[in-house]
N, C-alpha and C positions, 0 to 999 in steps of 0.2 A: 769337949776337950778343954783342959785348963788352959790358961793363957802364958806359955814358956818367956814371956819378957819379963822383967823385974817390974813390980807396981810403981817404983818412984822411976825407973825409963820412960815408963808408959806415960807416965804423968809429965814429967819432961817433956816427951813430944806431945802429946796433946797443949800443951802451956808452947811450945814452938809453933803447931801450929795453930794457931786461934790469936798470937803475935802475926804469922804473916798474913791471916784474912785481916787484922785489926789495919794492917800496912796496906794492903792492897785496898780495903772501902777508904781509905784518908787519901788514895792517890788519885789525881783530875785524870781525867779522860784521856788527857795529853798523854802524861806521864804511862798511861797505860797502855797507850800505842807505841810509843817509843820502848817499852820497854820489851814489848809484844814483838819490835822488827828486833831489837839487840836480840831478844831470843832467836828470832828466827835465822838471824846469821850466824848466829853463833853454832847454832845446828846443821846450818848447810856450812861450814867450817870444818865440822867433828864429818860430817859425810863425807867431803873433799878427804878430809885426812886417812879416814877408814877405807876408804875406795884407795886411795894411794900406797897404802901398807898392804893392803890384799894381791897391789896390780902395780910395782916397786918399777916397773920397764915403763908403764902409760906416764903419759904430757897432760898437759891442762884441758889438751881437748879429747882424750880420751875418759879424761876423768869426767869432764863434762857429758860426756854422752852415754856414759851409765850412768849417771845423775837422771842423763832425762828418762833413759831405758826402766829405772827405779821408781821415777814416778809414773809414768804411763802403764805399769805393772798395779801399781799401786790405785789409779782411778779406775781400771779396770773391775780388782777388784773391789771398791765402795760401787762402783757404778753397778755392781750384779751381787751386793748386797750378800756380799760375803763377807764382809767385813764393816761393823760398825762401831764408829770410835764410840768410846768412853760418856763423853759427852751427851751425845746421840742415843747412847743407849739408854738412859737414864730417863731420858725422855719419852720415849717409846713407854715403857714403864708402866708412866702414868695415864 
């Protein structure tokens, strides 16, 4: 099957990304853990928010405890290897 994106898009994002591996090998170690927790609040931010538009009546501590109900759903299933992230999978692989 052809490839329905324009070749100078395509080309675009491949030149965006190969700029942000180029960003990411020039960043210390530091910089990449710090940037690693911004992401990760920034995500459990977007969840608080998503949980609270779904459940517009729940407090901080309701919202809280489907966060937790979310992840223990969630180790459950990596734990029984029904779900393997991206990462992980790649690995396997080889």
């Amino acid at each position: 099957m052809a490839d329905p994106v324009d070749p100078q898009i395509r080309q675009q994002q491949r030149d965006v990304f190969a700029s942000k591996v180029e960003r990411a090998r020039e960043m210390t170690i530091e910089q990449k853990f710090l940037l690693t927790l911004q992401l990760s609040e920034e995500a459990m931010e977007w969840t608080r928010h998503i949980i609270q538009a779904e459940n517009p009546g729940w407090g901080p501590e309701e919202v809280a405890e489907e966060i937790r109900r979310r992840r223990a759903i969630q180790r459950r299933i990596e734990d029984q290897g029904l779900f393997v992230p991206h990462h992980e999978a790649g690995e396997q692989d080889s």
